[in-house]
N, CA, C and O of each residue as an XYZ file, in Angstrom:
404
protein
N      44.376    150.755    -34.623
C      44.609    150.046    -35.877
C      43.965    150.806    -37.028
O      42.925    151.432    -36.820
N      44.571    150.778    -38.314
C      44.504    151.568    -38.958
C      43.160    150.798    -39.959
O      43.387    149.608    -40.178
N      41.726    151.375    -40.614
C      41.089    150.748    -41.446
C      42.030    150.009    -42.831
O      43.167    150.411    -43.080
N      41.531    149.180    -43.439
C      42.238    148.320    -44.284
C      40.504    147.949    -45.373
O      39.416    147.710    -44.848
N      40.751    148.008    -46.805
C      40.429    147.260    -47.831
C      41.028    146.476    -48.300
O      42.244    146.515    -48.487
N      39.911    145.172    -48.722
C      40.561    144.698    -49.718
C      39.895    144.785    -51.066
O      38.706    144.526    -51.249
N      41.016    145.290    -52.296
C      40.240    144.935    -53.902
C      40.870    143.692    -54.174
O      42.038    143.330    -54.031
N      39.768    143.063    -54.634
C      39.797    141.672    -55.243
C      39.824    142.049    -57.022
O      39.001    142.831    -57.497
N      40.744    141.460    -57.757
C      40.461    141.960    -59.049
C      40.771    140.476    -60.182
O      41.750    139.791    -60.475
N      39.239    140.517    -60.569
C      39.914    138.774    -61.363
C      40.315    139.186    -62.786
O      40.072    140.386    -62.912
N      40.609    138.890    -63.422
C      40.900    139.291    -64.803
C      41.823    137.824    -65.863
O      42.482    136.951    -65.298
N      41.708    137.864    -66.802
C      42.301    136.726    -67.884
C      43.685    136.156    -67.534
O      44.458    136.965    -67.020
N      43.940    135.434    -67.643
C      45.225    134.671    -67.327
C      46.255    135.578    -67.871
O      46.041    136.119    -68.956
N      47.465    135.821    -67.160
C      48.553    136.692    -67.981
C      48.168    137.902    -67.855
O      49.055    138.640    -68.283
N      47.037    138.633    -67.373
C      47.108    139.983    -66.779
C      46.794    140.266    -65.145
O      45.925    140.981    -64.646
N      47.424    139.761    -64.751
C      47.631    139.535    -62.956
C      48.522    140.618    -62.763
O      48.283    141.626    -62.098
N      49.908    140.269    -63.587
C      51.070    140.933    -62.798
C      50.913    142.321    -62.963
O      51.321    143.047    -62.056
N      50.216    142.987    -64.301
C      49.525    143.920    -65.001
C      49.144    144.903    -63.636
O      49.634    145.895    -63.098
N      48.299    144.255    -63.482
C      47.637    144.386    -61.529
C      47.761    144.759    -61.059
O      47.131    145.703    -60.583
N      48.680    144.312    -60.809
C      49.790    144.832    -59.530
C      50.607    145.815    -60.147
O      50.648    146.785    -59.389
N      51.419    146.057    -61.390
C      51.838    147.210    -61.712
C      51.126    148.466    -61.232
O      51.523    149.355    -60.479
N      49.668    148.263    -62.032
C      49.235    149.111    -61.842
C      48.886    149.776    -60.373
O      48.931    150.993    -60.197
N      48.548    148.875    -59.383
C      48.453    148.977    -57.860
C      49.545    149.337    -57.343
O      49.366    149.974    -56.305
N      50.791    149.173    -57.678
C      51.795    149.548    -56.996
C      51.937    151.240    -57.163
O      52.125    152.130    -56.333
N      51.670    151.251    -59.324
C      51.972    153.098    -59.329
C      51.242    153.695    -58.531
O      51.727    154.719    -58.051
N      49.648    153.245    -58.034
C      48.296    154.244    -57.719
C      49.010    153.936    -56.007
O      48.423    154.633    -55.179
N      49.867    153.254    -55.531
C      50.055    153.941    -54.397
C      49.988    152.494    -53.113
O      50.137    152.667    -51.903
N      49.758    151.275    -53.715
C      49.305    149.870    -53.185
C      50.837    149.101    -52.705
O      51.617    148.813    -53.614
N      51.106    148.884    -51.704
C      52.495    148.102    -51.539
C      53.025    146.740    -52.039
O      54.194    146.358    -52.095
N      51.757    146.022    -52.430
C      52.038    144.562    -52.569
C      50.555    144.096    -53.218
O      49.557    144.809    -53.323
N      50.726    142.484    -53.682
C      49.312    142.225    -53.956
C      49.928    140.780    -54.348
O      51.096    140.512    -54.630
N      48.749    139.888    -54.281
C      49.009    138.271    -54.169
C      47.809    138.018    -55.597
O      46.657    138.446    -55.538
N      48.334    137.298    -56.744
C      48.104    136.940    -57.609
C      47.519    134.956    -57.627
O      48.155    134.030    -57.124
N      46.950    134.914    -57.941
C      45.972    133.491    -57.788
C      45.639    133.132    -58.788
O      45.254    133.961    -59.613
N      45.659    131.823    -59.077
C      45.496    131.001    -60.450
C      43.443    130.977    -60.015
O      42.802    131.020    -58.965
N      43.066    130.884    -61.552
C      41.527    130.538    -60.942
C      41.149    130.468    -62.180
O      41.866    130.924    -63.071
N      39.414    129.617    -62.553
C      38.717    129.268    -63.286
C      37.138    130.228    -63.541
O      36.410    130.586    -62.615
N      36.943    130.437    -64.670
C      36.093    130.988    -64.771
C      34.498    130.084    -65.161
O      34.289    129.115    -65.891
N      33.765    130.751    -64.476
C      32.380    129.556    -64.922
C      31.535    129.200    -66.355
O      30.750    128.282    -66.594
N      32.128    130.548    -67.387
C      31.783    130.491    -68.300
C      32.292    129.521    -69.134
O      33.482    129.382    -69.414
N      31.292    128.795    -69.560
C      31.865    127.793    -70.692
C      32.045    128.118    -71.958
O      31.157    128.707    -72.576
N      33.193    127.789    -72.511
C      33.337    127.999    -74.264
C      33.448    126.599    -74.808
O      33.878    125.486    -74.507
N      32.763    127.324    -75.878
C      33.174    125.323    -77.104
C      34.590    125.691    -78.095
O      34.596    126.694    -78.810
N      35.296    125.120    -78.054
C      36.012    124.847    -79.233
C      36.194    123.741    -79.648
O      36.776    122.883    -78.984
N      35.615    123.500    -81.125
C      36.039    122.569    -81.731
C      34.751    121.192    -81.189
O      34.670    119.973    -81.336
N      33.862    122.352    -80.475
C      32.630    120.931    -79.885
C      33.156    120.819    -78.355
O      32.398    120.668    -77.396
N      34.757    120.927    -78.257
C      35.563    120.550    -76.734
C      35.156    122.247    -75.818
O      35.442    123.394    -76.160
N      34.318    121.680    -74.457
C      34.186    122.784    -73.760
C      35.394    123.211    -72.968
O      36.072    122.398    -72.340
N      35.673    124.616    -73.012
C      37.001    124.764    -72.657
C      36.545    125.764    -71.270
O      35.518    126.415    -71.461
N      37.106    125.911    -70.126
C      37.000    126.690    -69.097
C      38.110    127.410    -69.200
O      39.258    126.970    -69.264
N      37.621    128.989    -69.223
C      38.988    130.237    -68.892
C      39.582    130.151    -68.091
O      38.949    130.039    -67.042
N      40.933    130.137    -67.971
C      41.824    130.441    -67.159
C      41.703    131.904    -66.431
O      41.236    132.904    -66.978
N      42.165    131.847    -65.219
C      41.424    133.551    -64.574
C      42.997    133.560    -63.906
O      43.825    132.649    -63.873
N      43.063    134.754    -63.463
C      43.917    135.387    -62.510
C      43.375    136.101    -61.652
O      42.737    137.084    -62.029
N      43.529    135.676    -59.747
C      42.666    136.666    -58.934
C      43.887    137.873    -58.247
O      44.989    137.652    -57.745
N      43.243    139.018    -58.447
C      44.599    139.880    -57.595
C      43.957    140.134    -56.764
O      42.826    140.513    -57.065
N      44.326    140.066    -55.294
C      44.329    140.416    -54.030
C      45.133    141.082    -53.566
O      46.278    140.693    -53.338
N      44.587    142.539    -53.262
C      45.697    143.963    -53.119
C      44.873    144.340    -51.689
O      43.651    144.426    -51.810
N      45.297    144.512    -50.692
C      45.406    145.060    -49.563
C      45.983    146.418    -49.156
O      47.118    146.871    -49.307
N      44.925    146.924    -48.617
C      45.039    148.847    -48.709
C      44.726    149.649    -47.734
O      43.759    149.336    -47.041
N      45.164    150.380    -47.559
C      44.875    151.412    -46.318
C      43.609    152.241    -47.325
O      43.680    152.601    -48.500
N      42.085    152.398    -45.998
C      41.304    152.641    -46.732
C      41.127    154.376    -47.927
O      40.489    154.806    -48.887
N      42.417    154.851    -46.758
C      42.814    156.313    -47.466
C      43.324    156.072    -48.915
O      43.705    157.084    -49.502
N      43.371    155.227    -49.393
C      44.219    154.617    -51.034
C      43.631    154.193    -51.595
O      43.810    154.290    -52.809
N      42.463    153.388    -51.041
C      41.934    152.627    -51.924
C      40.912    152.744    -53.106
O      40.946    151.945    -54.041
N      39.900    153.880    -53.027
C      39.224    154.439    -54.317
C      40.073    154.804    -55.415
O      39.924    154.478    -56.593
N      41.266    155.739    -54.756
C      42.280    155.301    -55.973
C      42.611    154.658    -56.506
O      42.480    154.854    -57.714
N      43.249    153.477    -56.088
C      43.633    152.212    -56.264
C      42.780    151.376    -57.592
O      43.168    150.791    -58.603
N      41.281    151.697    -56.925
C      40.282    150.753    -57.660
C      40.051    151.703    -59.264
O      39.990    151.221    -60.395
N      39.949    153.295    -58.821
C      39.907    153.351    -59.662
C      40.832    153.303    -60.880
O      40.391    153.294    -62.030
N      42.266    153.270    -60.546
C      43.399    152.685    -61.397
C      43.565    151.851    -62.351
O      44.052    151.935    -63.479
N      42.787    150.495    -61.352
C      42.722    149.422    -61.902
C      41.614    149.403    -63.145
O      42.015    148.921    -64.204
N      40.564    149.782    -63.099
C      39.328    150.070    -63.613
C      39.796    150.572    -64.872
O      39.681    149.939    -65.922
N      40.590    152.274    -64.731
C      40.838    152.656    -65.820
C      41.902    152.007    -67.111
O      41.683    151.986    -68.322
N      43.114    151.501    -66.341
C      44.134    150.912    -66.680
C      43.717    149.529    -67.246
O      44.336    149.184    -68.252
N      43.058    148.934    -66.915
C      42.703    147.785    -67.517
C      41.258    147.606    -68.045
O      40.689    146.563    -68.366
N      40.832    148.805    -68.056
C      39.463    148.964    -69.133
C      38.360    148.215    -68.830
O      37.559    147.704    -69.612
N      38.387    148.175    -67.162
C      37.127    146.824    -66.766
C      35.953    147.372    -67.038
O      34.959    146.697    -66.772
N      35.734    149.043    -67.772
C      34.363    149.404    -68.047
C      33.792    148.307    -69.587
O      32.674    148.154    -70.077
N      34.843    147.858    -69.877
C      34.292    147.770    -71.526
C      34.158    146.035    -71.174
O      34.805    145.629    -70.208
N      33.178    144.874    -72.097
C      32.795    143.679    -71.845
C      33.947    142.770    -71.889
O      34.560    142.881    -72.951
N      34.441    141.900    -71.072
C      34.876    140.714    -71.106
C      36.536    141.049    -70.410
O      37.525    140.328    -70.547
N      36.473    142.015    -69.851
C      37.752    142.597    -69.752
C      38.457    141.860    -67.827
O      39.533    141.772    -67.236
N      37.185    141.561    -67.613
C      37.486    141.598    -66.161
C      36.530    142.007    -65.306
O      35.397    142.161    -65.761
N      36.765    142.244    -64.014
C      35.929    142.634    -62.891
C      36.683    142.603    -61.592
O      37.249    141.640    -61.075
N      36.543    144.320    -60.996
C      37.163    144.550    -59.755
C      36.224    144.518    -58.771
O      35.080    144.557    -59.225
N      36.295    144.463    -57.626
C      35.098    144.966    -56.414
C      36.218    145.323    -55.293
O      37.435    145.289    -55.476
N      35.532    145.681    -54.071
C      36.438    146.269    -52.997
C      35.320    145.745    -51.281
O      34.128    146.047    -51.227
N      35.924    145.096    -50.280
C      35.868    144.925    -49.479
C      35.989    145.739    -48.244
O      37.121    146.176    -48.035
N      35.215    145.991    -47.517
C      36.209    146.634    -45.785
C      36.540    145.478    -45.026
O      36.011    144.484    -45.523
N      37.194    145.236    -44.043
C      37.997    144.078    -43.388
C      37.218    144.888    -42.356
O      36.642    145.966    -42.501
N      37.339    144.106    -41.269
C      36.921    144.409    -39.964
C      38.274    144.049    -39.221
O      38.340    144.671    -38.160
N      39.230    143.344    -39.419
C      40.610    142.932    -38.682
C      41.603    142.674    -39.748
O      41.485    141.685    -40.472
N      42.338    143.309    -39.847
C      43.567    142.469    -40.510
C      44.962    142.206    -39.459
O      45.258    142.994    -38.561
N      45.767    140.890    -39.783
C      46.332    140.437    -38.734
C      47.559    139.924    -39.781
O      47.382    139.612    -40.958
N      48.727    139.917    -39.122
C      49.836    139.468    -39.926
C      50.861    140.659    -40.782
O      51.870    140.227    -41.339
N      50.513    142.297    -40.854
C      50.867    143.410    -41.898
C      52.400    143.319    -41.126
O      52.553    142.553    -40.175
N      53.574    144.225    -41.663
C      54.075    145.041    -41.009
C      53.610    146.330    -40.822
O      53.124    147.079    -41.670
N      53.885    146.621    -39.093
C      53.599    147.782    -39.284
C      54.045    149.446    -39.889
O      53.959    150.595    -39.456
N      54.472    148.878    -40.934
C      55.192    149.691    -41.929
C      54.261    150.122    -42.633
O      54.030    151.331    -42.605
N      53.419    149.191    -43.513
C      52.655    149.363    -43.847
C      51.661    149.504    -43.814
O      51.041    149.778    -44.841
């Protein structure tokens, strides 16, 4: 069985699919996009409002994946504040792929 990562990449509502563009050019087959909340609180108007998040979950052969991350990183500017945040996982099993991929 072949090693497998996963990058987890959360970022602002409406740049998910972004994501995955970008994961697909750097070489990524697929990736599962997730509604999610962020913990930071904002006031507007006195009314505390919670961010809307988007989680991308991209699954990778580990030969792809520094690429991958760093793609995402560059392409969506997660060096600069408020932009987002990627990280990267090793799996110990993944179960369910084709073996195509």
């Amino acid at each position: 069985m072949e090693d497998y990562k996963l990058i987890v990449t959360i970022v602002n509502k409406g740049k998910g699919e972004k994501v995955v563009e970008i994961t697909h050019c750097a070489g990524a087959e697929g990736g599962t996009v997730l509604a999610g909340r962020g913990t930071a609180v904002k006031l507007l108007l006195g009314i505390s409002i919670e961010p809307e998040k988007e989680i991308v979950l991209t699954l990778i052969k580990k030969d792809k994946a520094q690429a991958v991350l760093d793609a995402i990183v560059e392409k969506m500017e997660l060096q600069e504040p408020n932009r987002g945040i990627a990280f990267m996982f090793s799996l110990d099993q993944v179960a369910g792929i084709s073996k195509s991929y």
